[in-house]
Backbone bond lengths (Angstrom), bond angles and torsions (degrees), N, CA, C in turn:
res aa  C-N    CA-C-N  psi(-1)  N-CA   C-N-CA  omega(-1)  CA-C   N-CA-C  phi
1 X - - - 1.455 - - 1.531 108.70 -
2 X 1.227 103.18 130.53 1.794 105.44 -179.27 1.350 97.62 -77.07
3 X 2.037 102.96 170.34 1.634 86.17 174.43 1.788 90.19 -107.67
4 X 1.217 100.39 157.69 1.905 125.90 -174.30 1.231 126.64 -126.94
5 X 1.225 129.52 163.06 1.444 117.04 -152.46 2.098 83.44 -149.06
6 X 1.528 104.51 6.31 1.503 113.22 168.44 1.467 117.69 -69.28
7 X 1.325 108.18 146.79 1.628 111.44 159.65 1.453 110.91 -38.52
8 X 1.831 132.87 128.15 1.477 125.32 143.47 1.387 115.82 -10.06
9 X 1.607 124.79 -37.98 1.915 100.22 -153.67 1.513 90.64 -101.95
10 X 1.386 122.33 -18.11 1.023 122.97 163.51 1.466 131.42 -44.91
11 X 1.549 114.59 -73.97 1.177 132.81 175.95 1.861 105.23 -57.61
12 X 1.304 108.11 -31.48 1.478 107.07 -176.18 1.873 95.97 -62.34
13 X 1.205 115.50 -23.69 1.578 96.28 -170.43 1.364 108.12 -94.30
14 X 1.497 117.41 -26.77 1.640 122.16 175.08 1.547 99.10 -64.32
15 X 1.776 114.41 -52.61 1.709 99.68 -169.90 1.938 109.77 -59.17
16 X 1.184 114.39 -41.74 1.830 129.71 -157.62 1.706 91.36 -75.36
17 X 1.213 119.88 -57.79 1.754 114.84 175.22 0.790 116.66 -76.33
18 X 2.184 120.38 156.30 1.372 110.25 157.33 1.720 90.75 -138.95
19 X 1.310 123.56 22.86 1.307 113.80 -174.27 1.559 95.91 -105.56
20 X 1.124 121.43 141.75 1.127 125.65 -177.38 2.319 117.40 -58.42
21 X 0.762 71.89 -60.50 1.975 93.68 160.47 1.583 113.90 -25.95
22 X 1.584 103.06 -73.72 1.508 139.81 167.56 1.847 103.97 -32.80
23 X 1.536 100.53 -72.48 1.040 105.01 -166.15 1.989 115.00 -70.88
24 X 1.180 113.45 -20.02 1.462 134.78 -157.66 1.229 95.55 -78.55
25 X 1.928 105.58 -47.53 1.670 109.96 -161.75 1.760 104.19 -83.85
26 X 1.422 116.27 -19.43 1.551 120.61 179.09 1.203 111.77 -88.90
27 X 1.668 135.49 -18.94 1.283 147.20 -158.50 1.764 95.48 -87.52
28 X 1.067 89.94 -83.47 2.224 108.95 -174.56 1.492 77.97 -19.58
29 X 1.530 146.85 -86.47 1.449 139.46 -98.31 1.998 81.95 -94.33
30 X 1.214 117.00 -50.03 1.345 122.20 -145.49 1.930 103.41 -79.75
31 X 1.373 106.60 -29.64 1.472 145.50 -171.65 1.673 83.38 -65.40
32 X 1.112 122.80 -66.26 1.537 132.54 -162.81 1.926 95.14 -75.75
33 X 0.687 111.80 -51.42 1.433 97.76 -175.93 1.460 107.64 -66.44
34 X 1.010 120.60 -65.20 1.941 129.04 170.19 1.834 94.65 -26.98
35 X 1.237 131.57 -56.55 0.946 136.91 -173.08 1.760 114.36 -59.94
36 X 1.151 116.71 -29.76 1.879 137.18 -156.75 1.715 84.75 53.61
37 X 1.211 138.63 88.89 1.395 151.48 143.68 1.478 126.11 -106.79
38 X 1.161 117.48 141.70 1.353 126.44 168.90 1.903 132.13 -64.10
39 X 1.686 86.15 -36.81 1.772 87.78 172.78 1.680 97.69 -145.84
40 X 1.175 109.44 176.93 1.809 104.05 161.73 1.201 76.27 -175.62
41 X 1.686 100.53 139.89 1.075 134.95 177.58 1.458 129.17 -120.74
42 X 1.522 137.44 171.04 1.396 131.75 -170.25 1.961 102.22 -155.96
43 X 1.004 80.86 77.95 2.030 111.90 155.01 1.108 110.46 -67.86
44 X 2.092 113.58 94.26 1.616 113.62 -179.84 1.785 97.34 -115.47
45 X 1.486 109.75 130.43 1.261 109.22 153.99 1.217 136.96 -153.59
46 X 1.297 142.75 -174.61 1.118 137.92 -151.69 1.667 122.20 -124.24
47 X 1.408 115.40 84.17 1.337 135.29 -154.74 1.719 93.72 -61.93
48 X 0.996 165.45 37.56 1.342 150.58 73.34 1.641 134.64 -34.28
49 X 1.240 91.02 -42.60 1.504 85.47 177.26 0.985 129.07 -132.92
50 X 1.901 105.57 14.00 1.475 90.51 152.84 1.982 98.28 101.53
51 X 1.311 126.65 -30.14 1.347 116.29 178.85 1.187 109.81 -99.30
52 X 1.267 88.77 165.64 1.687 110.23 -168.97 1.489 100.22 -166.09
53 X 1.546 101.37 143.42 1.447 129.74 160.11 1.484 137.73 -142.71
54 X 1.120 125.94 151.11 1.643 115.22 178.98 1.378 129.01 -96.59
55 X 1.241 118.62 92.56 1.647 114.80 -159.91 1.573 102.82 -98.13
56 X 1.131 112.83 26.12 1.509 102.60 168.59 1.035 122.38 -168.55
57 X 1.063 132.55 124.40 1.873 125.00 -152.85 2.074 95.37 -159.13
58 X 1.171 104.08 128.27 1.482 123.64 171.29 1.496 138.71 -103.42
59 X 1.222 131.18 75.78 1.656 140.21 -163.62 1.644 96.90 -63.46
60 X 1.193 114.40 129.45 1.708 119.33 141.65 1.672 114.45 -46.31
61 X 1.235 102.88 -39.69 1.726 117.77 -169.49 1.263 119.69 -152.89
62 X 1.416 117.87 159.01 2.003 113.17 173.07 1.276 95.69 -69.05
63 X 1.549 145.51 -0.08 1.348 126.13 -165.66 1.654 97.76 -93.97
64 X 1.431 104.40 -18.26 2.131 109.50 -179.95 2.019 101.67 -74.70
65 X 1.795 99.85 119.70 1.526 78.73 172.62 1.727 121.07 -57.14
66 X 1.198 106.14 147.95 1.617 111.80 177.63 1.786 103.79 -66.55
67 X 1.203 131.34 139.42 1.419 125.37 148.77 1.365 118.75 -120.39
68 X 0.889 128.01 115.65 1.480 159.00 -177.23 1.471 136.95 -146.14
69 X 1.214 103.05 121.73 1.763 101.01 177.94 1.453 106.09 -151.43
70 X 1.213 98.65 115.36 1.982 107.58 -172.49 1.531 121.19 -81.48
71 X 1.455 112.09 9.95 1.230 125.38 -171.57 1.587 132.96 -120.04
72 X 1.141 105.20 118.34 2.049 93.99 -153.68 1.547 103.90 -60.73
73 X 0.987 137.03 130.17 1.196 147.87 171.42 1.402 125.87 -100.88
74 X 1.215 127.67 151.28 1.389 127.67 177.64 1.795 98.11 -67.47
75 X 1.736 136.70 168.45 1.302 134.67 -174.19 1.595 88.22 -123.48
76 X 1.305 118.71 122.56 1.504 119.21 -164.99 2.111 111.89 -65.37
77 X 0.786 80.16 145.42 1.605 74.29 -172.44 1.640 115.57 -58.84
78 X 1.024 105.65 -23.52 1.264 105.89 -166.83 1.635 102.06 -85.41
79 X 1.312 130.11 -7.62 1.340 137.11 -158.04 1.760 103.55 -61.81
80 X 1.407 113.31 -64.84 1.314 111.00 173.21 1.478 132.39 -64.76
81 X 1.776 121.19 7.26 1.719 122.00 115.82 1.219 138.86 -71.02
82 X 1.184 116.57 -17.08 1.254 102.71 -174.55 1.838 101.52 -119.01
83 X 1.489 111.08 1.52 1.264 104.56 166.58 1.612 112.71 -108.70
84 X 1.021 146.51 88.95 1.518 139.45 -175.23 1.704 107.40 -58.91
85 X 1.562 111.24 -40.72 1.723 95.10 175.70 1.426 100.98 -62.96
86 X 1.705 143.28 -58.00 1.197 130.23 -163.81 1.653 121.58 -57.89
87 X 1.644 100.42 -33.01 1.376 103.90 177.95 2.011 97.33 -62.39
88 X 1.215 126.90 -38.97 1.536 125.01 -164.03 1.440 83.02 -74.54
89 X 1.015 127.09 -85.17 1.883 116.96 -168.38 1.665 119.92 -44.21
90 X 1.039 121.11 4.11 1.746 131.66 170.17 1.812 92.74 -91.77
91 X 0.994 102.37 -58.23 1.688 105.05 172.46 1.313 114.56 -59.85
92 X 0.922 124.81 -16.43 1.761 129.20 173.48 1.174 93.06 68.30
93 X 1.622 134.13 51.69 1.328 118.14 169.87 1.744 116.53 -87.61
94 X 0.898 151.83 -172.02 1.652 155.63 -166.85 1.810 99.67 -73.22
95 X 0.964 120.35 141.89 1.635 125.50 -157.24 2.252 88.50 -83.16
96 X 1.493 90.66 143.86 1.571 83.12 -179.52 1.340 118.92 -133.08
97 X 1.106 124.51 132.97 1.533 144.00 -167.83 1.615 102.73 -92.01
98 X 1.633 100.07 135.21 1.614 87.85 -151.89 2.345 68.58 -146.79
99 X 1.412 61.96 106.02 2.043 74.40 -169.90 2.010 99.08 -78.76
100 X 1.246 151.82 -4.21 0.741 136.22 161.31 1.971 116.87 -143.68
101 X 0.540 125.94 84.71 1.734 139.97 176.79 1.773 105.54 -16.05
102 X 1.288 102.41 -61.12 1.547 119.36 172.21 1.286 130.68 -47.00
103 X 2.051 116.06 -22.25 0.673 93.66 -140.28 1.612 77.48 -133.42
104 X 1.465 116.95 -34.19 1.582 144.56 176.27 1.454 103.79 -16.56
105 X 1.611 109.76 146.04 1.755 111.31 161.14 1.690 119.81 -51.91
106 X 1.307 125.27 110.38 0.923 106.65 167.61 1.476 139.72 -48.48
107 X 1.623 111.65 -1.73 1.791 116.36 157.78 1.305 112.15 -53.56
108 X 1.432 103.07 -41.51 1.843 117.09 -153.75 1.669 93.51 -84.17
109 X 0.964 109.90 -60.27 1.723 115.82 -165.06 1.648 105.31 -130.92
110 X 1.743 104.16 133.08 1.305 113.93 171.60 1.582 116.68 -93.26
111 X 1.401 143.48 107.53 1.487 139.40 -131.78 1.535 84.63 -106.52
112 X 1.120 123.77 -21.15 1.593 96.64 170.85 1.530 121.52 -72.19
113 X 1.207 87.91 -46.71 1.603 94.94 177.60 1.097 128.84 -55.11
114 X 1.835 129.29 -34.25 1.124 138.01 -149.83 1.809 77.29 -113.89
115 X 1.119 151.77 -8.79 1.459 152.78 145.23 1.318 89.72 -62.66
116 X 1.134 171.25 -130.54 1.706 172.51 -52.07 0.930 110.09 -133.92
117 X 1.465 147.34 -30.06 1.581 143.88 139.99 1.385 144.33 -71.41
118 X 1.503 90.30 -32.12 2.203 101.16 170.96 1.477 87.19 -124.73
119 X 0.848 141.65 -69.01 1.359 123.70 -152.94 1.955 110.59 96.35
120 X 1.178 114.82 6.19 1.071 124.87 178.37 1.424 133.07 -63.88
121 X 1.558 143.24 163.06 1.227 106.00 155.32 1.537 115.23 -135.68
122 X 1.450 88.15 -1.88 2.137 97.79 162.75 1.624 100.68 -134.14
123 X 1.389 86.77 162.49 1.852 96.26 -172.55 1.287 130.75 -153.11
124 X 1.462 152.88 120.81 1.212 112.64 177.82 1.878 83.20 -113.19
125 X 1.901 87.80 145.27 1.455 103.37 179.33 1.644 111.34 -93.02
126 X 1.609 122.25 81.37 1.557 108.00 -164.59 1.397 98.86 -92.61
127 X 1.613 97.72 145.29 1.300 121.46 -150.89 1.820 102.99 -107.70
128 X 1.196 121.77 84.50 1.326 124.99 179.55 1.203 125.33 -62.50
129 X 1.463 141.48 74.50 1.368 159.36 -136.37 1.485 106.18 -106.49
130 X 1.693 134.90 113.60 1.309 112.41 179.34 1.276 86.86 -125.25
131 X 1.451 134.43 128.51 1.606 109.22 143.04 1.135 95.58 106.30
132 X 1.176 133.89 7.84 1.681 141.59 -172.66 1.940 93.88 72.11
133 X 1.064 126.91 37.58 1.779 118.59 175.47 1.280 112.99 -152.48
134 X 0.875 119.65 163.85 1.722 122.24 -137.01 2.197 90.34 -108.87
135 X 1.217 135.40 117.60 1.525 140.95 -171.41 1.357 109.14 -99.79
136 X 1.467 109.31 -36.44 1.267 116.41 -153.93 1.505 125.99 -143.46
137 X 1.572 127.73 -159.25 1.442 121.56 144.63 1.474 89.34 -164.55
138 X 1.150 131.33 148.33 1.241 144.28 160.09 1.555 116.00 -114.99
139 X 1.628 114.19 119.84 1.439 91.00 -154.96 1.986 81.21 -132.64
140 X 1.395 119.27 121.61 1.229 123.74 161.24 1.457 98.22 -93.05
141 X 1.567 112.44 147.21 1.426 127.88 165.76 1.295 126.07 -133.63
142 X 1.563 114.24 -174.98 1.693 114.59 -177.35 1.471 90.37 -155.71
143 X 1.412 98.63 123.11 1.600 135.25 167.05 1.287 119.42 -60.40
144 X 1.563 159.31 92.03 1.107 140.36 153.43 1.222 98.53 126.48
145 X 1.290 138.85 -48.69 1.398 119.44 -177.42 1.956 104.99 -137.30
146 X 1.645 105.78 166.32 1.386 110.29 173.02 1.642 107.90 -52.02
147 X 1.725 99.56 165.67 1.608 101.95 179.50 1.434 77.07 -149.96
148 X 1.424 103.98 135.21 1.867 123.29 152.93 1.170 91.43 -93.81
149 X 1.600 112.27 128.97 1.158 127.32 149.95 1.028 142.11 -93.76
150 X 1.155 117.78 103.96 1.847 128.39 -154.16 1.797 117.17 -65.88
151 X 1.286 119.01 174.34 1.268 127.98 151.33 1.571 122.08 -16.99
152 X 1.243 97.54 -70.32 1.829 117.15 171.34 1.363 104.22 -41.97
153 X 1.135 134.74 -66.15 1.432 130.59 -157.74 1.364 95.69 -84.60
154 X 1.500 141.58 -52.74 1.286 118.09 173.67 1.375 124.05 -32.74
155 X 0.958 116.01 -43.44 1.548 135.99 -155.23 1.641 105.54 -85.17
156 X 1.411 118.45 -36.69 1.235 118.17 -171.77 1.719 107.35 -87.42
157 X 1.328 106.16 -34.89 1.685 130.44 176.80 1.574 83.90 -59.25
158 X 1.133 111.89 -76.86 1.860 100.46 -160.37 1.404 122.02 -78.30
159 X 0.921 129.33 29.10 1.365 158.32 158.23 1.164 93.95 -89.13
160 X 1.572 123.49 -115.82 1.436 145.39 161.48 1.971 91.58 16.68
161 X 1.542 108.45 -90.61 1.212 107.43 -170.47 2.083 121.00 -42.33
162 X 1.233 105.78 -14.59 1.369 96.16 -174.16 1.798 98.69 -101.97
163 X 1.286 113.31 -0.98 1.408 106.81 164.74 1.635 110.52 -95.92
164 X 1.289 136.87 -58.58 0.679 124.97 -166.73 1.867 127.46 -92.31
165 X 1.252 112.65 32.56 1.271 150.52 174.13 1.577 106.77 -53.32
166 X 1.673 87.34 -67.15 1.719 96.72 -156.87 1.872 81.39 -90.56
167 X 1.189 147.48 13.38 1.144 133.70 168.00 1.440 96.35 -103.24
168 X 0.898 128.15 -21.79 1.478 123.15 174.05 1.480 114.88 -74.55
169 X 1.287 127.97 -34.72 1.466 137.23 162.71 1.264 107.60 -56.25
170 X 1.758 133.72 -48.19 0.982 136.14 -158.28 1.533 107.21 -81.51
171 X 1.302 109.51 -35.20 1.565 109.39 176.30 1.573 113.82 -71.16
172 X 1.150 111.00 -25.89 1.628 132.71 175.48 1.981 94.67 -42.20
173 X 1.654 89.39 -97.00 1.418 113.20 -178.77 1.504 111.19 -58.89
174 X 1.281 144.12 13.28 1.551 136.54 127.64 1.443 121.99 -82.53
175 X 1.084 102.87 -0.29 1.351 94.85 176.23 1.638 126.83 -93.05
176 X 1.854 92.47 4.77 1.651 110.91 -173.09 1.025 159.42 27.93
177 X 1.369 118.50 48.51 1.702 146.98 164.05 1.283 112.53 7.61
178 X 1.105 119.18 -51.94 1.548 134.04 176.04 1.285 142.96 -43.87
């Protein structure tokens, strides 16, 4: 047992799983509550070629839109202009918590866009980095009003992200492009 500085229900799913799947589909739901969040999501893709899909996404309620798409898709080219967090997580830069949508640098966050795709209005964008290349995004959010995101959630987010990194690569490359 490593030592952790994670929530119990947390670490209970990193120690009890080791399949990437297992851990992905128990993480999003428990991740969002540990968090007090509205949705959290899991953006996996495959920095060769470019696809990506979201196979796992967690509502507080039917009133949170669902995001999900079980199907690898091409990532539109134009995405890293008109997305500045995706263009920063292609760079593998440090994952960024962007406590109000409305209100954010438009370097950091584009508010139309992130109004017409999440519907969100706080976020942290964690940046799943294996290998120096970008696998993933894990994105918990909050519906309706700003969120400061404290100590706690930094801390549990970047944790979280350095475990489930290399499981995010691994689910990548089983899923066989080839």
């Amino acid at each position: 047992m490593t030592h952790s500085n994670l929530p119990e229900a947390i670490q209970n799913i990193l120690d009890t799983y080791k399949e990437p799947d297992a851990v992905f589909s128990a993480l999003v739901g428990v991740l969002g509550e540990v968090l007090q969040c509205d949705r959290c999501f899991l953006y996996l893709r495959n920095p060769q070629t470019k696809l990506g899909r979201v196979p796992y996404c967690w509502r507080r309620n039917q009133e949170i839109p669902e995001i999900l798409d079980p199907d690898w898709k091409p990532e539109p080219e134009s995405l890293p202009e008109e997305d500045p967090l995706f263009a920063a997580a292609l760079r593998t830069d440090p994952s960024v918590y962007v406590e109000d949508v409305e209100t954010a640098n438009p370097e950091v966050v584009n508010r139309e866009f992130e109004r017409k795709e999440f519907g969100h209005r706080a976020l942290i964008h964690s940046h799943l980095v294996w290998d120096g290349q970008l696998w993933g995004i894990l994105q918990p959010c909050v519906f309706g009003s700003q969120r400061v995101w404290s100590e706690f959630d930094h801390a549990v987010v970047t944790e979280v992200e350095g475990k489930i990194a290399p499981l995010a690569a691994a689910y990548v490359k089983a899923a066989n492009f080839n």
